[in-house]
N, C-alpha and C positions, 0 to 999 in steps of 0.2 A: 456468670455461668461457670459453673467448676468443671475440673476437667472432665471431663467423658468416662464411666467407666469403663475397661478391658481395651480402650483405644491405646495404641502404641503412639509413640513417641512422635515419627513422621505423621499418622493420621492427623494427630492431631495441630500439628505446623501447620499442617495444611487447611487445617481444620479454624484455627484463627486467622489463616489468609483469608481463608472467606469470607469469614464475619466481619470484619473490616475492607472489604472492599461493599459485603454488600449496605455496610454503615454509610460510605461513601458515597456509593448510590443513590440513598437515599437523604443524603443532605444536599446533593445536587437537585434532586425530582422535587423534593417536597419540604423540605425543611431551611428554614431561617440558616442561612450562610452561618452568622457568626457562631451559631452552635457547633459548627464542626470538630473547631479544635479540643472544646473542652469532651465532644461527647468520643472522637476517636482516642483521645487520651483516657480517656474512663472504659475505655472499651480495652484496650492496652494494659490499662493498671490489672484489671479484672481479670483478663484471657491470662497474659503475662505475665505481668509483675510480680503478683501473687503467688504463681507456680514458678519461677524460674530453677531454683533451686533440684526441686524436682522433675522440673524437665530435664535437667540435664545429669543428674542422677540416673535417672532414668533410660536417658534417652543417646547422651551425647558418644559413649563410647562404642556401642551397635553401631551407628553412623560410621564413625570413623573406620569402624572394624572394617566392614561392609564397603566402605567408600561410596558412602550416600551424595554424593554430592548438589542434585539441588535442592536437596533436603537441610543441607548443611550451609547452602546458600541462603536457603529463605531464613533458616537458623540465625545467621547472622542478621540478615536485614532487620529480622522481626528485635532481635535483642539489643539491633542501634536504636531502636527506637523507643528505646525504657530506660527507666532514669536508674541505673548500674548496670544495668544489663552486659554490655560490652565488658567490665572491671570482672563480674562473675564469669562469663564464657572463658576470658583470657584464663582464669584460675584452674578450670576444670581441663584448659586443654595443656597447659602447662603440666597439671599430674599426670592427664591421659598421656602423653610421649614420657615422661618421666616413667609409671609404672608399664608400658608395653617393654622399653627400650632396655626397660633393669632386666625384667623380664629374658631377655635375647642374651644380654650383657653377662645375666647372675647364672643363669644354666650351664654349668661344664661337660655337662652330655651333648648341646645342641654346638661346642665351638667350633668346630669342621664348618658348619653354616653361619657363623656366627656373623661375619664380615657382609656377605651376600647379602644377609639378612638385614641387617643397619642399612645398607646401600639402598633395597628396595624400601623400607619402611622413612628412610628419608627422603628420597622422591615423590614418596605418597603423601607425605605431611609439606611438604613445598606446594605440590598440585594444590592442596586441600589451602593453603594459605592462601595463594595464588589468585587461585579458581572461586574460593567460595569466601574468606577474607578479605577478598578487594584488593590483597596486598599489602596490609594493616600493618607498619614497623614493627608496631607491641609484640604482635602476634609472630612475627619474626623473629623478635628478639629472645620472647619466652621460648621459642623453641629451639632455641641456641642453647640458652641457658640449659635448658631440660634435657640437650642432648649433652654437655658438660658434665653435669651433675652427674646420667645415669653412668655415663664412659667409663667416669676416673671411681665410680665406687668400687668396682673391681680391679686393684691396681697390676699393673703390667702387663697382664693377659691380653689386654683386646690390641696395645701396640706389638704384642708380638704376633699376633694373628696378623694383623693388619699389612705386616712387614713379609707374612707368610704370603699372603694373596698377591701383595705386588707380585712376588716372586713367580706367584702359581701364570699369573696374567704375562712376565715377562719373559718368563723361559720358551726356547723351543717348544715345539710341539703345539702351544697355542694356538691353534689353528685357525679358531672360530672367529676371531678380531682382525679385521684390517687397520690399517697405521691410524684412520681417523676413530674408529670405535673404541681402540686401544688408549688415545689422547684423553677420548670422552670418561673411562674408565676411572684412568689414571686422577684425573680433575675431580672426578665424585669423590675418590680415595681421598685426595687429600683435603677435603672439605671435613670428612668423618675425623684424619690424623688431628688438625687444628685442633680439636675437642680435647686429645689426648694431654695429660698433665705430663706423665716419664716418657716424654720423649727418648733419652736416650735409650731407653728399652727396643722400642723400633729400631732406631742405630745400630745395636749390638746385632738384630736378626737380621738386618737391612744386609747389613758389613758381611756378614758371615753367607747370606746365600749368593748375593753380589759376586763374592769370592769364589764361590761353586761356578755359577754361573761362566763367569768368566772364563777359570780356569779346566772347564772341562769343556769350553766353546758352546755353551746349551743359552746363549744368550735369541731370543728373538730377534730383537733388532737393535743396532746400536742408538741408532735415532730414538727410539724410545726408551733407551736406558739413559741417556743425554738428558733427552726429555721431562724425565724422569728429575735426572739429578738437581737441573735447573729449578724445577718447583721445589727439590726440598729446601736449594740454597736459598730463594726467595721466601719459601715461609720463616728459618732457623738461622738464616745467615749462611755467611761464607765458612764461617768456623766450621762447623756441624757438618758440613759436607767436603771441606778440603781432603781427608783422610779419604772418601769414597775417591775423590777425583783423583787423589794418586795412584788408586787401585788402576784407573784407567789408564795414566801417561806408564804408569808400570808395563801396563798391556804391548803398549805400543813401543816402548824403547825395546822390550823386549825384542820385538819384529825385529826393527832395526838391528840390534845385535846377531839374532842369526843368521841376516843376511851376508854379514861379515864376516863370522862364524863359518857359514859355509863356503868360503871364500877361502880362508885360514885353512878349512879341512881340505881341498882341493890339492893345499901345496905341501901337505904333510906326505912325509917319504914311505910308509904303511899306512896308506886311505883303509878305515874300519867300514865295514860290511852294514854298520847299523848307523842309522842316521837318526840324530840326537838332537830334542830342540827341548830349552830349553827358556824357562821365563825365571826372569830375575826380579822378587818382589822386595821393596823395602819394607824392614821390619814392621818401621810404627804403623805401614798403611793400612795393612791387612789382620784379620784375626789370628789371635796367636795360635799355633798348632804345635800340638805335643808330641819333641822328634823321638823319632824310633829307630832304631839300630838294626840293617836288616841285615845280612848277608846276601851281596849282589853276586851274579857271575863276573868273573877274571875280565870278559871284553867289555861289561858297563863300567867295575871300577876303571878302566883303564881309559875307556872314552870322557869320565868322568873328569881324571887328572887332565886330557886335554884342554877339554873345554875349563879348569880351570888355572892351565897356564895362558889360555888364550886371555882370558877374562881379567887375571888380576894383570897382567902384560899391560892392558887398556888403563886397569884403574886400580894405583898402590893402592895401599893400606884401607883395604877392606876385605871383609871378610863374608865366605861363601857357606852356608848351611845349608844341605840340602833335605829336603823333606819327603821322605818315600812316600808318605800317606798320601798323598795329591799326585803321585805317577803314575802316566798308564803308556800304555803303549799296544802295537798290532802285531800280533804272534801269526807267521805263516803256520799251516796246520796241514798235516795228512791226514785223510780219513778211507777207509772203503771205496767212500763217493766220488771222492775226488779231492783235490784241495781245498780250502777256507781258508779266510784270514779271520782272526779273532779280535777284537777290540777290546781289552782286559784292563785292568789297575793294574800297577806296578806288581802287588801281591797277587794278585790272580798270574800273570806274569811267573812269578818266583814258583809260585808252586808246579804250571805245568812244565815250564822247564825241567824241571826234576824227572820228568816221564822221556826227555832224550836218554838219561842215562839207565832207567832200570825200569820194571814192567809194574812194578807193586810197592808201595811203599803205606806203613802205618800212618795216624794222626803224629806218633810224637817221633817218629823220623824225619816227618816234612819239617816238625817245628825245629829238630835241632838241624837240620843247613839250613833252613831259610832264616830261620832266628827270628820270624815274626810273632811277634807278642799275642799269648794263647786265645785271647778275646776274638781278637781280629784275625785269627787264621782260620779259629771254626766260623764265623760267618766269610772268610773268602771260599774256604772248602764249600761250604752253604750252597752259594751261589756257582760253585762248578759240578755240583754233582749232586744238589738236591730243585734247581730252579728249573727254568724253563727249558735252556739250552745246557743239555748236559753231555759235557764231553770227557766227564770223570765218571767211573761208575763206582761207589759206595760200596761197602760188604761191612756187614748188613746192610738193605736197604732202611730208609727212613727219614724222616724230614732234619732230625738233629743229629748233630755230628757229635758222639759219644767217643769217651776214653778206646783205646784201642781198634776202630774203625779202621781197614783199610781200603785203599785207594788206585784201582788202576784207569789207563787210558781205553777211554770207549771208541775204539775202533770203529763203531757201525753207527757212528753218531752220524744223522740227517738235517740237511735244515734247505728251504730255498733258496736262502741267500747267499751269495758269495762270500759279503761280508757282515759277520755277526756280532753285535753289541754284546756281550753277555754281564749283565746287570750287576752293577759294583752293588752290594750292600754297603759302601763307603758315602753313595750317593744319599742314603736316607738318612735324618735324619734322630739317631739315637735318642733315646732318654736323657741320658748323659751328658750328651751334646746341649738338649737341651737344659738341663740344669745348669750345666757350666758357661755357656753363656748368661744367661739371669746370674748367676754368681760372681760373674766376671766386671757387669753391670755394676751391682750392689759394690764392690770393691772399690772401682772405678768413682761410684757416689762418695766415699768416704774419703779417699785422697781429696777428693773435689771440696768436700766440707774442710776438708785441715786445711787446704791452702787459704780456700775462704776466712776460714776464721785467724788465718795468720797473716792475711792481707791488712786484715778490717784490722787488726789490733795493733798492728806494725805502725798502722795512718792514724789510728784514735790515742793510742799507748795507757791509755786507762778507758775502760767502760764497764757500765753494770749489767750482768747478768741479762736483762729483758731487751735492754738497749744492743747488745751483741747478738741477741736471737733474731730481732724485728728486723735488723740490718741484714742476716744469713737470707731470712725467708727474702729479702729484696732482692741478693743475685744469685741464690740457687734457681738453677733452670729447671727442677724436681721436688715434687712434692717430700717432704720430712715433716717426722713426728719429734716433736720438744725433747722426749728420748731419746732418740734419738743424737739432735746435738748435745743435749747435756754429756752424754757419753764421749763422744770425741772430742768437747774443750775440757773433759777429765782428764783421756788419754793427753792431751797438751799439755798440761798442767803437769802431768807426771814426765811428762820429755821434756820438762823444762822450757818450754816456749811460752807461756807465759805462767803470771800467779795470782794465787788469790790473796785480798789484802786482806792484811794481821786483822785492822779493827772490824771492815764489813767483809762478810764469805761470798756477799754478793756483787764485792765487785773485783774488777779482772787489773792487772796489769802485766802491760807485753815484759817479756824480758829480752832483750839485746842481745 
């Protein structure tokens, strides 16, 4: 009987359950037993066998779309029972998550969703294995495989989202996750991370909001930043996450020091009006931040020199750099209404102090006393007098701060709160930011290749060409293209770290 015409896909599943049971029926009622086998199997080959191809051409990606599932159940059963049947489904559903998943992965309009989207579409394909698979390894495996494949065709992108979302799930504000929803979350995440080839990629975003986090106190909860760390050291190692962990004892020696700190300021013979805490990060733990020279007021530098005769007193020969981009502080405020205190960035800071001394002041008068760098003053100006809480008022009005704009204090500013956040544009994440991390990464890969390749040639002291590559791919933790190293055991070759031999070009020796 061939297939039905205008019948769908499911009809017709359905449509050969029946005919085979009512074959069955009828070798039970009235037909000689031994014919069964041969005549359900001929009734199989025929419904079946025949069409397989076509069913699921047809038939198999609606299903899954839809999440047909006991359609998708009998789907299975009906195709264990044909001779490839099983070999052909595996294949089709192997491309089906391969081409949805590229699909999600290849679109750079859809990346905001991008992560969400993986997460829901791989719970749906577990159910579907689960559920209507029987729980079939194969069928496991291929969709491991196929989520592999699709992840790493687009390289670095989906770990940097991925390292975005922890972030979005881990910060304050999260409201919606209690501590165990929050575990659950985190667990499906790093089931998607596993797939990912450039790890470090994740790393560098990981490290860099981690750091925000921390340091602006916007962390949800500690337990689940722990939490957190734990699964990355079990999947990547201790290596891979040592440098996250010192961001944390960073955190906490810090405490400790202020406690002391304010202990020191207590017995100081002119006690300062402003109370100063300060966190003390080691270099390599944290992402490098580009310092900037500002001009503070007379009582910060001066609280400044305190706290670092208090500090190097504690501990010689080392050395203190201080980083305004990551300050903030709470400005008491008069208004009309009454008092405010204000929650500001260092630079948000710097500029309305300017308004105790004079009523008006231009864009490039702010910039020459504050000395803060032209980029980041018109987005801090931005944020005081073009956002939400505005306690500067613009002349001309307008959302962007232009050449010659000036700037005084808005006296009749309102708000309900006592105390008001008013919104670092520091807190966002720039363009530039982002590029300079992925560049930082990329850099990072290339030291990682020369040491590699001066390791392996240090222990082998002669190898050829392919023998030195196939060794690279074994302990690089990141995917590279043969161009790649070709180029950096050039650049060696010309630093004289090793050479190439007189009679073959293709092979290597170290030099001493």
């Amino acid at each position: 009987e061939q297939e039905r015409n205008g019948e769908t896909v499911p009809e017709y599943l359905h449509h050969v359950a029946r005919r085979l049971e009512e074959e069955n029926d009828r070798v039970i009622s009235y037909l000689d037993q031994s014919t069964q086998k041969p005549l359900i199997s001929a009734i199989e080959k025929q419904l079946l066998g025949e069409h397989m191809t076509a069913i699921l051409q047809k038939g198999l990606s609606t299903l899954l779309d839809e999440n047909r599932v006991t359609e998708l159940t009998l789907l299975y059963q009906l195709f264990s029972k044909v001779k490839g049947g099983l070999p052909v489904l595996l294949q089709f559903w192997r491309d089906y998550i391969k081409s949805f998943g590229g699909e999600v992965v290849g679109s750079p309009e859809k990346d905001k969703d991008m992560v969400q989207e993986l997460l829901d579409f791989k719970d749906k394909m577990d159910h579907v294995a689960q559920r209507c698979f029987q729980r079939n390894e194969t069928f496991i495996n291929a969709m491991k495989e196929a989520f592999e494949s699709f992840i790493n065709k687009r390289p670095n992108k989906p770990a940097e989202l991925i390292a975005k979302y922890v972030d979005s799930k881990l910060r304050a504000g999260n409201k919606e996750a209690t501590e165990e929803e929050l575990e659950r979350i985190l667990d499906k995440i790093m089931i998607i991370f596993r797939f990912i080839h450039g790890k470090d990629v994740f790393e560098a975003f990981y490290k860099k909001d981690l750091a925000k986090r921390l340091l602006v106190g916007k962390s949800a909860s500690v337990d689940a930043e722990k939490s957190m760390l734990s699964k990355l050291k079990h999947e990547c190692g201790a290596a891979f996450t040592s440098k996250l962990e010192g961001m944390f004892k960073d955190m906490e020696l810090s405490k400790d020091i202020m406690i002391q700190f304010k202990q020191y300021m207590q017995n100081q013979s002119e006690p300062s009006n402003i109370e100063l805490t300060v966190n003390i990060l080691t270099m390599g733990y944290w992402p490098t931040y580009t310092p900037m020279e500002v001009h503070l007021p007379t009582e910060m530098v001066k609280l400044q020199e305190v706290f670092k005769m208090f500090y190097l007193g504690k501990h010689s020969g080392r050395k203190l750099q201080w980083q305004p981009t990551l300050g903030h502080a709470v400005l008491k405020a008069e208004f009309k209404e009454g008092k405010k205190e204000l929650q500001v960035s260092l630079f948000q800071t710097l500029v309305l102090l300017m308004f105790n001394e004079g009523e008006e002041f231009t864009v490039e008068e702010i910039h020459t006393a504050t000395g803060i760098e032209d980029g980041e003053l018109r987005r801090t100006l931005q944020s005081l007098a073009c956002g939400k809480a505005r306690v500067l008022n613009k002349n001309p009005r307008g959302k962007d701060v232009e050449d010659g704009d000036r700037f005084n204090f808005n006296n009749d500013f309102k708000h309900k709160l006592f105390r008001i956040k008013i919104n670092q544009i520091q807190m966002k994440e720039t363009v530039e930011e982002q590029v300079s991390t992925t560049e930082r990464v990329f850099q990072d890969r290339q030291y990682q290749i020369d040491a590699a390749v001066v390791r392996i040639m240090k222990m082998r002291k002669t190898l050829s060409h392919n023998l030195l590559v196939s060794e690279l791919y074994n302990q690089l933790k990141f995917p590279v293209k043969p161009g790649d190293l070709k180029k950096r055991i050039e650049s060696l070759i010309d630093r004289d770290y090793m050479e190439r031999d007189k009679e073959s070009p293709n092979q290597y020796h170290y030099v001493a």
